[in-house]
C-alpha positions in Angstrom: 73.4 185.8 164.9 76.8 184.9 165.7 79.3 185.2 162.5 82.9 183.9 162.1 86.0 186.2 161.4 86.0 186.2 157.9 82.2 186.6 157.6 82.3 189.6 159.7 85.4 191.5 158.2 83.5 190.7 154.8 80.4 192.1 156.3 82.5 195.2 158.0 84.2 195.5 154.1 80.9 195.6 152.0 79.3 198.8 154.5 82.7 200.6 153.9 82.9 200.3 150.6 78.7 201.2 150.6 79.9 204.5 153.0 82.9 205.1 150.0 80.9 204.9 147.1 77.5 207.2 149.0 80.0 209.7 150.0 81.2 209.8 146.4 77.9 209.6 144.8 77.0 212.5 146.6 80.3 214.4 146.2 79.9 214.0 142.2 76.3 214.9 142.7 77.5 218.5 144.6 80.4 219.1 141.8 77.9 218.9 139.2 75.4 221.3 140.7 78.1 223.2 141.5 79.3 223.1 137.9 75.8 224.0 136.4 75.1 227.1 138.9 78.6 227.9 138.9 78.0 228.5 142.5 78.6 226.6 145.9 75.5 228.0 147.6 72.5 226.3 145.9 73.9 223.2 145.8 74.4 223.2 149.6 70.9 224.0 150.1 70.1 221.7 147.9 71.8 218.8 149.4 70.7 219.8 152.9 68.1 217.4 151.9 70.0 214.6 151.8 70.6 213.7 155.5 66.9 214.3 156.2 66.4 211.5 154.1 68.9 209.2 155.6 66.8 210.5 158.7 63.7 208.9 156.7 65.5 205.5 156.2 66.7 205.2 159.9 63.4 205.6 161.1 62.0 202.7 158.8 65.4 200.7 160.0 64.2 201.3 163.4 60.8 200.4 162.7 61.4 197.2 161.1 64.0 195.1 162.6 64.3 192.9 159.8 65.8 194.6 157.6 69.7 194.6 158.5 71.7 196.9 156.8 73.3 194.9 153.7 74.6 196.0 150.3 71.3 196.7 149.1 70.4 199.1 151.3 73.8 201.1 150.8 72.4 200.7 147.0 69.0 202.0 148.3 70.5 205.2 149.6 73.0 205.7 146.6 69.9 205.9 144.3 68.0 207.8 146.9 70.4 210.7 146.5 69.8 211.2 143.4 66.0 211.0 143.9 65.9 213.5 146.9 67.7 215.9 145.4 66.3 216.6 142.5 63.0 217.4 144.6 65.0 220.0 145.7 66.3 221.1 142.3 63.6 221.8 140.9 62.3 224.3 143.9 65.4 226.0 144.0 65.7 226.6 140.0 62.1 227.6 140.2 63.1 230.0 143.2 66.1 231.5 140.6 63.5 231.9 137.9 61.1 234.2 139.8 64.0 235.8 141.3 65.1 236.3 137.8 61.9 237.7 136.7 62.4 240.8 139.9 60.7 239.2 142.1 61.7 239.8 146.0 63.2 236.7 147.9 60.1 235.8 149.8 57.4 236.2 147.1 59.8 234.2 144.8 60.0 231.6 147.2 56.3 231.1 147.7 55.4 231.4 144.0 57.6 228.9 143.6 56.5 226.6 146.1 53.0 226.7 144.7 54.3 226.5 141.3 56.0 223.1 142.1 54.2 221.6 145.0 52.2 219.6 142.3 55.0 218.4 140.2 57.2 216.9 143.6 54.1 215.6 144.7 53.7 213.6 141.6 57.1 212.5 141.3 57.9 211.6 144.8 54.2 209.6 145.2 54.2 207.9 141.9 57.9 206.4 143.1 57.2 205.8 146.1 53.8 203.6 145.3 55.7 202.3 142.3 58.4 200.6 145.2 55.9 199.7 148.0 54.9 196.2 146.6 58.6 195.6 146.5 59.3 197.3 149.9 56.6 195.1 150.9 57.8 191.9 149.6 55.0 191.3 147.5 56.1 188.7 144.9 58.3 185.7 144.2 62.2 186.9 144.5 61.4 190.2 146.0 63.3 189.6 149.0 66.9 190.3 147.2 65.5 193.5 146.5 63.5 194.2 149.3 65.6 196.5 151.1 66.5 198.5 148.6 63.1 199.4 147.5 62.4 199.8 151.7 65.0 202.4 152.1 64.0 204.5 149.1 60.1 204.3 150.4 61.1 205.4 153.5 63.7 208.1 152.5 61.8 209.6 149.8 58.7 209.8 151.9 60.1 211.6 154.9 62.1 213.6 152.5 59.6 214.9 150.3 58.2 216.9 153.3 61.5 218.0 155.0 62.1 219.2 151.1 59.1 221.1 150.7 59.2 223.1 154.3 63.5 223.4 155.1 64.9 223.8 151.3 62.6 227.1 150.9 63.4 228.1 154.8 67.8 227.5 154.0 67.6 229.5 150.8 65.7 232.0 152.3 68.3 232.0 155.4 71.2 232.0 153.2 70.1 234.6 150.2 69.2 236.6 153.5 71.8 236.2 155.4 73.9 237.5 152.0 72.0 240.7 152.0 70.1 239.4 148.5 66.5 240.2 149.4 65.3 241.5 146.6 
């Protein structure tokens, strides 16, 4: 589709300002965490989980032509931050309370991936079934919000697994690489 100049630079001024307001969404979203553990180093493991889903929501971009990127998919992955990382919240403040109770790095990291493995799975699937009708298109209107519920489908899905497997493996890297192992 061929667009006129005004078109594009209002097309080219609607992804930066999507690309301005993720990068603070997720800037606000590491100064909080940061706030709360009144650390730096869980909230960078934590959001290491973020670009995994971007990863998600490229694939699905890939894999349905489509769906151009537009405003509501920038909206899609705004919200999608917030979704994907607290999956990896709650493992990591799981991880701190076994670690908390004296237990070594490695068995607190497996109790608490059993202890939450349930939990993520319920919250990630029951979003992610609750947006496939609109992800879909199922329904009069739905094609406004179509993309947005698309990218959080895909994002979240590919997420929740990258979040289960790498958020354990960097905390145990990093608390490991700090000399905390017990």
């Amino acid at each position: 589709i061929l667009y006129d100049n005004d078109t594009n630079k209002s097309l080219q001024q609607a992804q930066s300002t999507g690309l301005t307001i993720l990068l603070l969404a997720v800037f606000l979203v590491f100064v909080v965490m940061a706030i709360q553990y009144e650390s730096l180093l869980n909230p960078l493991i934590i959001l290491i989980s973020i670009p995994f889903a971007a990863i998600g929501v490229a694939l699905g971009l890939l894999l349905n032509p489509q769906i151009s990127i537009s405003m509501p998919v920038w909206l899609g992955l705004i919200m999608l931050t917030g979704i994907v990382v607290n999956n990896a919240i709650v493992l990591v403040e799981q991880i701190e309370i076994e670690r908390s109770k004296g237990n070594e790095l490695l068995t607190a990291i497996k109790t608490a991936a059993g202890l939450r493995l349930r939990p993520i799975l319920m919250t990630t699937l029951t979003t992610v079934f609750g947006m496939l009708p609109l992800a879909i298109g199922v329904g009069e209107g739905s094609e406004m919000l179509q993309p947005l519920a698309f990218v959080i489908v895909w994002g979240l899905s590919f997420s929740l697994f990258v979040s289960l497997l790498l958020v354990p493996c960097m905390y145990a890297l990093f608390y490991r690489h700090r000399g905390d192992v017990g």
